[in-house]
Steps between C-alpha positions, in 0.01 A plus 500: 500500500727675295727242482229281324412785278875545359526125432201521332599770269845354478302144353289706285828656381633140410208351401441815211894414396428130481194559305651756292810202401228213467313710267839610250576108525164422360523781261840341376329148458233678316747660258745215457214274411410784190812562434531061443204499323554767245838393419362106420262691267845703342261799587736729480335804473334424844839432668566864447265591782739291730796629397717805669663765224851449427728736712559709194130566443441232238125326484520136460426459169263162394569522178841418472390143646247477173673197375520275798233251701585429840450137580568498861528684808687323823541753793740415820361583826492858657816634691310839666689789647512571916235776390286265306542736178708310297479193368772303295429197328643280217339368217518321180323583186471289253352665131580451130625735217200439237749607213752195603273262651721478770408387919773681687488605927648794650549506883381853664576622834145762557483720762190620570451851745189626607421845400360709797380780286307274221422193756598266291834260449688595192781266349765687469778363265196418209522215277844313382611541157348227316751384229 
């Protein structure tokens, strides 16, 4: 009888860990989808939500990106961490400098972490320099 009642725990155990990883990978689907959509729409005041401070403190800042439209938005396919945590990706965005008229791409490696304390993923190197 006991024996039954440990395995049981020990599946609850799992199936609470499984659930909890189903339920971040959803959550990053969820996100990444936003994330796509406000970029197409060059919302870049949005895309701060999504983005993680630099390390020295610094907010992203939208409107330094003022004069440019993004035109496209091609992300790779998820590489996740052993933990499930991280997620690297590449991508390739495609946008225009309004001042030059101008279609140029920049290729992005993203890595995305999810953020215990705010329960949330978080991109952590921002946006590339659009030039």
């Amino acid at each position: 009888m006991r024996g039954w009642m440990m395995l049981a725990v020990v599946a609850g155990l799992v199936g609470c860990a499984s659930w909890e990883e189903a339920a971040r990978q959803d959550a990053f689907e969820t996100t990444t989808q936003a994330y796509a959509r406000a970029l197409e729409w060059s919302d870049f005041a949005g895309i701060g939500k999504f983005v993680s401070p630099s390390p020295a403190g610094a907010a992203f800042s939208p409107e330094s990106y003022r004069d440019f439209k993004v035109t496209s938005y091609q992300p790779g396919a998820p590489r996740a961490s052993a933990d499930g945590r991280t997620v690297h990706r590449s991508a390739v965005i495609g946008y225009v400098r309004m001042s030059r008229m101008v279609e140029q791409s920049v290729a992005v490696q993203e890595e995305w972490v999810y953020s215990d304390t705010q329960k949330r993923w978080v991109l952590q190197d921002g946006l590339p320099v659009f030039k």
